[in-house]
C-alpha positions as CSV (number, residue, x, y, z in Angstrom):
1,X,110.5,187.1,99.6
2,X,108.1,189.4,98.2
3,X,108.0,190.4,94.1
4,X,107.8,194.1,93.7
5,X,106.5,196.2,90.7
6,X,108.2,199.2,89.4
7,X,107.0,202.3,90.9
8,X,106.1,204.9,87.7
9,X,108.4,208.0,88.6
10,X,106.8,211.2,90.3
11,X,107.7,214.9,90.5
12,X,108.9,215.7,93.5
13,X,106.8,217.5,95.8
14,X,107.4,221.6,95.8
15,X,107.9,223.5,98.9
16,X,104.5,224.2,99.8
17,X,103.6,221.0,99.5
18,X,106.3,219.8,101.7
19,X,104.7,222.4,104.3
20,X,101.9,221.2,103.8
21,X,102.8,217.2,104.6
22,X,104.7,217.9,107.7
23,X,101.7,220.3,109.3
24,X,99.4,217.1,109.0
25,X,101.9,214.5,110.2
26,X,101.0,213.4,113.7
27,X,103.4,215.1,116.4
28,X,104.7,211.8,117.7
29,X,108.4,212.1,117.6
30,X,111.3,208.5,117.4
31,X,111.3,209.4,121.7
32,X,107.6,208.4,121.8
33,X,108.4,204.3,122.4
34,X,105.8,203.5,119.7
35,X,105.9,199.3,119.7
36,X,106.4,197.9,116.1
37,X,102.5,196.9,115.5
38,X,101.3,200.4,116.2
39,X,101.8,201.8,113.1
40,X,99.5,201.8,109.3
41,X,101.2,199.6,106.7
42,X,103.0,201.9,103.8
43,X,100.9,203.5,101.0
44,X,101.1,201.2,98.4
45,X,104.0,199.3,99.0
46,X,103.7,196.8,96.4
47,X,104.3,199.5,94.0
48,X,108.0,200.4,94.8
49,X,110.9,198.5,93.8
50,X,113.9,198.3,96.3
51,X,116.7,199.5,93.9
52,X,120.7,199.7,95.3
53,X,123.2,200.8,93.5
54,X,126.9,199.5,94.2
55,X,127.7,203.1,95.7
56,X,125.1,202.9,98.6
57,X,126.0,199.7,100.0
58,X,129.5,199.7,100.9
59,X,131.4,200.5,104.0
60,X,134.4,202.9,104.3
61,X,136.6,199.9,106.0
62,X,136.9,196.5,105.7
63,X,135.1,194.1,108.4
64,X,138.3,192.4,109.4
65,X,137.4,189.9,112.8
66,X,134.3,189.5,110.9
67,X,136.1,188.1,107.2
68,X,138.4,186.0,109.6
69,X,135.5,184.1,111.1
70,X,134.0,184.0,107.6
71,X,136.5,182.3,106.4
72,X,137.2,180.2,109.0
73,X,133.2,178.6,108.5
74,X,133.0,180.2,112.2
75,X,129.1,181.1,113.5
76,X,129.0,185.3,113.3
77,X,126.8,187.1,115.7
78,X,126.0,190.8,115.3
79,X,124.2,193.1,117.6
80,X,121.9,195.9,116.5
81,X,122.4,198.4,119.0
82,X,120.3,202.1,118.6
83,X,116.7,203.2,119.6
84,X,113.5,202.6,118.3
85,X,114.4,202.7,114.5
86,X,116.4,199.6,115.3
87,X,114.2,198.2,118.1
88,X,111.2,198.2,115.0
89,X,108.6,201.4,115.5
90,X,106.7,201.8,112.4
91,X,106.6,198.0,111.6
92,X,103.7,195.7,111.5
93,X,105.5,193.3,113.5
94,X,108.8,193.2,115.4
95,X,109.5,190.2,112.3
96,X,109.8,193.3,110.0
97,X,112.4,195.3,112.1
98,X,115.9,195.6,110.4
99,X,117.9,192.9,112.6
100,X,115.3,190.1,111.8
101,X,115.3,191.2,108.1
102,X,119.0,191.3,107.7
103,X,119.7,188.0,108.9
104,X,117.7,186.4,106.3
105,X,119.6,188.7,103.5
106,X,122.9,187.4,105.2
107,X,121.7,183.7,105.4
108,X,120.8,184.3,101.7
109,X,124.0,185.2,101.0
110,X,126.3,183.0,102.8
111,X,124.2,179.9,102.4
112,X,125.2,177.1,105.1
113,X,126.9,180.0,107.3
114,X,125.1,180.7,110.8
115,X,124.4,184.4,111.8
116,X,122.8,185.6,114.7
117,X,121.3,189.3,114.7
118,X,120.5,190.4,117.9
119,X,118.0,193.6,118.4
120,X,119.5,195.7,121.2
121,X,117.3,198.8,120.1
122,X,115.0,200.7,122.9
123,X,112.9,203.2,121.7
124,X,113.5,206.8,122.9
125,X,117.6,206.2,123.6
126,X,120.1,209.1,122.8
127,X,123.8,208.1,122.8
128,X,124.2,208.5,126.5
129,X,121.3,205.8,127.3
130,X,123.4,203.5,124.8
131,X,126.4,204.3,127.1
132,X,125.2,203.0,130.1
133,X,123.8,199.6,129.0
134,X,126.7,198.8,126.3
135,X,128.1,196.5,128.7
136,X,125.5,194.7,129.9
137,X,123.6,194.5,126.7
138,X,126.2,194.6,123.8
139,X,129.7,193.6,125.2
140,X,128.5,191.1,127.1
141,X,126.8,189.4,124.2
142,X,130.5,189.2,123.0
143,X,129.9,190.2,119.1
144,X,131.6,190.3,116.3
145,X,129.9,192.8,114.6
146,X,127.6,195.9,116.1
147,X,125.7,197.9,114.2
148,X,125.3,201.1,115.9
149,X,122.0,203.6,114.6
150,X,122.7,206.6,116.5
151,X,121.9,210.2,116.2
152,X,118.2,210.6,115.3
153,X,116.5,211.4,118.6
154,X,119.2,213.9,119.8
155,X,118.3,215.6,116.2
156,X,114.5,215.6,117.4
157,X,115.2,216.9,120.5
158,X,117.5,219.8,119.2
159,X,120.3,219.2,121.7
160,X,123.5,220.4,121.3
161,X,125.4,217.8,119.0
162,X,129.3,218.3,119.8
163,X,128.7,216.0,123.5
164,X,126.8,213.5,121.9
165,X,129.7,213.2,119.2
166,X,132.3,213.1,122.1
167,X,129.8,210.0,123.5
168,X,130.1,208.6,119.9
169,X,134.0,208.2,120.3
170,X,133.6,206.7,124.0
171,X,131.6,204.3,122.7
172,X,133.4,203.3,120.0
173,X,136.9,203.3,121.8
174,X,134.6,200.6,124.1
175,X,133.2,198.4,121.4
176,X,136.8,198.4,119.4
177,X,138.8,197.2,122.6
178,X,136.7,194.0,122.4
179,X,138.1,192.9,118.9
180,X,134.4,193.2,117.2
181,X,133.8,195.3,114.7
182,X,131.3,197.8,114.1
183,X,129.5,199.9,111.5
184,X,127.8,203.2,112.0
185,X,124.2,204.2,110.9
186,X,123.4,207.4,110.8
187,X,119.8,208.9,111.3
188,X,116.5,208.1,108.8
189,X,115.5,210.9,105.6
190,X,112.0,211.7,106.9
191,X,109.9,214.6,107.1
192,X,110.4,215.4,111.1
193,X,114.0,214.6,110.7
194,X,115.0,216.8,107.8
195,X,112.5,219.8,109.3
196,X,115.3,220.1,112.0
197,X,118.5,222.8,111.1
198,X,120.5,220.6,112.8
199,X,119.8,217.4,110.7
200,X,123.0,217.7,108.7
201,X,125.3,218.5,111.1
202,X,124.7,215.5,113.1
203,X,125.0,213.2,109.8
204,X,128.7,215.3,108.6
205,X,129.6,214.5,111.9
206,X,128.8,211.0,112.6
207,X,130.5,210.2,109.3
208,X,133.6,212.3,110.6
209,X,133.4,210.7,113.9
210,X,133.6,207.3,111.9
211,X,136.5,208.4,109.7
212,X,138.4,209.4,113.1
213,X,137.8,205.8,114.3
214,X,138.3,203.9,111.3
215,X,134.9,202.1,111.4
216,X,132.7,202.1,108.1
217,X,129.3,203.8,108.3
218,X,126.1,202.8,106.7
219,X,124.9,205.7,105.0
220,X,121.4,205.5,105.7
221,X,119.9,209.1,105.1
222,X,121.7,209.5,101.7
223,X,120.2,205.9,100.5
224,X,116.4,207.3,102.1
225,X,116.9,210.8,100.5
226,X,117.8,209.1,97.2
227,X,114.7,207.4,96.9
228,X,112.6,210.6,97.2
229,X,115.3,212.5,94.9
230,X,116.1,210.4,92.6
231,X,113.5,207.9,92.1
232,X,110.6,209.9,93.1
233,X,108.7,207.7,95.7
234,X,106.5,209.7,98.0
235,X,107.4,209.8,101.8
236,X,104.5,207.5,102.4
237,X,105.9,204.6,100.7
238,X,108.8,204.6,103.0
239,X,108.3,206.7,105.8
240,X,105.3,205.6,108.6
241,X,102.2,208.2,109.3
242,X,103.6,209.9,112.1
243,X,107.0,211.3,110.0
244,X,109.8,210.1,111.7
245,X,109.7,205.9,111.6
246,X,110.6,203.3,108.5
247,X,108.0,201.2,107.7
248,X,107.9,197.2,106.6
249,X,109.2,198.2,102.6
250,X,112.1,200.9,104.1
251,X,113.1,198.2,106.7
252,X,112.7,195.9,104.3
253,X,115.2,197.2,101.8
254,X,117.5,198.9,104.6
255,X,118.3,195.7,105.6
256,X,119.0,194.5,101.7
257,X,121.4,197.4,101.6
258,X,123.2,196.3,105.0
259,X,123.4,193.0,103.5
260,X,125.1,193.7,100.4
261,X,127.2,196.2,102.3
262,X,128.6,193.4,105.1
263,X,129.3,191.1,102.0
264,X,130.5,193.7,100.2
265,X,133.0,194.0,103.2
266,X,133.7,190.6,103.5
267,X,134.6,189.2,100.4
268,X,136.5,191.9,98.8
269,X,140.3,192.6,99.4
270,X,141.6,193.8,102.4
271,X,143.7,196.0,100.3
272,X,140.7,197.6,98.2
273,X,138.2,197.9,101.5
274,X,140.1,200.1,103.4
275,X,139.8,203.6,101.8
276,X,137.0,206.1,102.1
277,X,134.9,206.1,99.1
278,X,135.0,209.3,97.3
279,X,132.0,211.6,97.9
């Protein structure tokens, strides 16, 4: 585990400043299939404390075949299904990736209790790549839990959002006929990301797609975008060089934030867990 020290709190960056980030980020976009060593370690990361509050790690709806196998002392597997923000671009090594991290938060927490995180991330995928390998890669793992990072590289790519949404709820309507359940993540608060106009369409709508469905969503852009917002720590401590990928820290504390969340879900009451959160 590494000990953090408190990062002493900056002013947020003005306008021009911004501008002036994002012309000298390299044009590498999430589609570019970066491997997880590729990228500079984090500016400073030593200096920033991963801080969570209660309100950004909890899911919509309960975890239901998940709590049952909890309960029963049963082994849980979870896939990681998405594109290279899951698969691990921006790491130093695919042992800092979000699936690897989060089953040592999980094992942590549930000490004596076997979980199994499996990485199903490919760099470069947009929902419809997802689609075609869901069988083959996710099903047929038989899970209980997938956590499904979606949305980013469509944003990148400017397409048209409404399809992709309408993939969303195919693939959904697939995952919840096997019994498992699953958790959206919607895409990263980085400089590329938030440059495009359609940025917050896609995230309203993967968290209305998720309503729709009754499946809990991790909110990972609002928990990114409150630690430049709120505690001040400059894109470089959580964002890698090229503007688009996590880096070891972000991953790092992404996957604290998932595990809290999935505990969160599976030891409170049924009763409690299954309304929205108010926003």
């Amino acid at each position: 585990m590494h000990r953090h020290l408190v990062l002493p709190r900056r002013i947020v960056v003005g306008a021009a400043a911004a501008a002036a980030l994002l012309a000298l980020l390299p044009a590498r976009l999430e589609a570019g299939g970066e491997s997880p060593a590729a990228s500079s370690a984090p500016a400073s990361p030593r200096e920033a404390a991963c801080i969570i509050g209660a309100d950004q790690a909890r899911f919509d709806f309960p975890l239901p075949h998940t709590a049952r196998l909890l309960a029963r002392g049963e082994p849980i597997k979870i896939v990681a299904l998405g594109s290279s923000s899951t698969y691990g671009a921006g790491a130093s090594t695919s042992a800092a990736a979000y699936p690897n991290r989060l089953a040592e938060e999980l094992t942590k927490r549930f000490p004596g209790h076997e979980f199994t995180v499996l990485n199903r991330g490919v760099n470069g995928e947009e929902i419809d790549d997802m689609l075609a390998r869901l069988d083959a890669t996710v099903i047929a793992e038989r899970p209980d839990l997938v956590l499904w990072q979606v949305g980013t590289n469509a944003v990148l790519r400017d397409k048209d959002i409404e399809p992709r949404i309408a993939q969303l709820h195919e693939g959904l309507v697939r995952l919840k006929a096997t019994g498992a359940d699953v958790v959206l993540i919607d895409p990263q608060f980085a400089p590329r990301v938030i440059a495009k106009s359609n940025c917050d369409h896609m995230v309203s709508l993967i968290s209305a797609t998720a309503k729709a469905e009754h499946v809990g969503v991790f909110h990972r852009f609002e928990l990114m975008r409150h630690w430049y917002d709120v505690q001040h720590l400059p894109f470089e401590t959580f964002v890698s060089p090229d503007g688009v990928h996590m880096n070891d820290w972000s991953y790092g504390c992404l996957a604290k934030a998932l595990g809290m969340a999935i505990a969160d879900s599976l030891t409170r009451p049924t009763a409690t867990a299954s309304g929205p959160r108010v926003r």
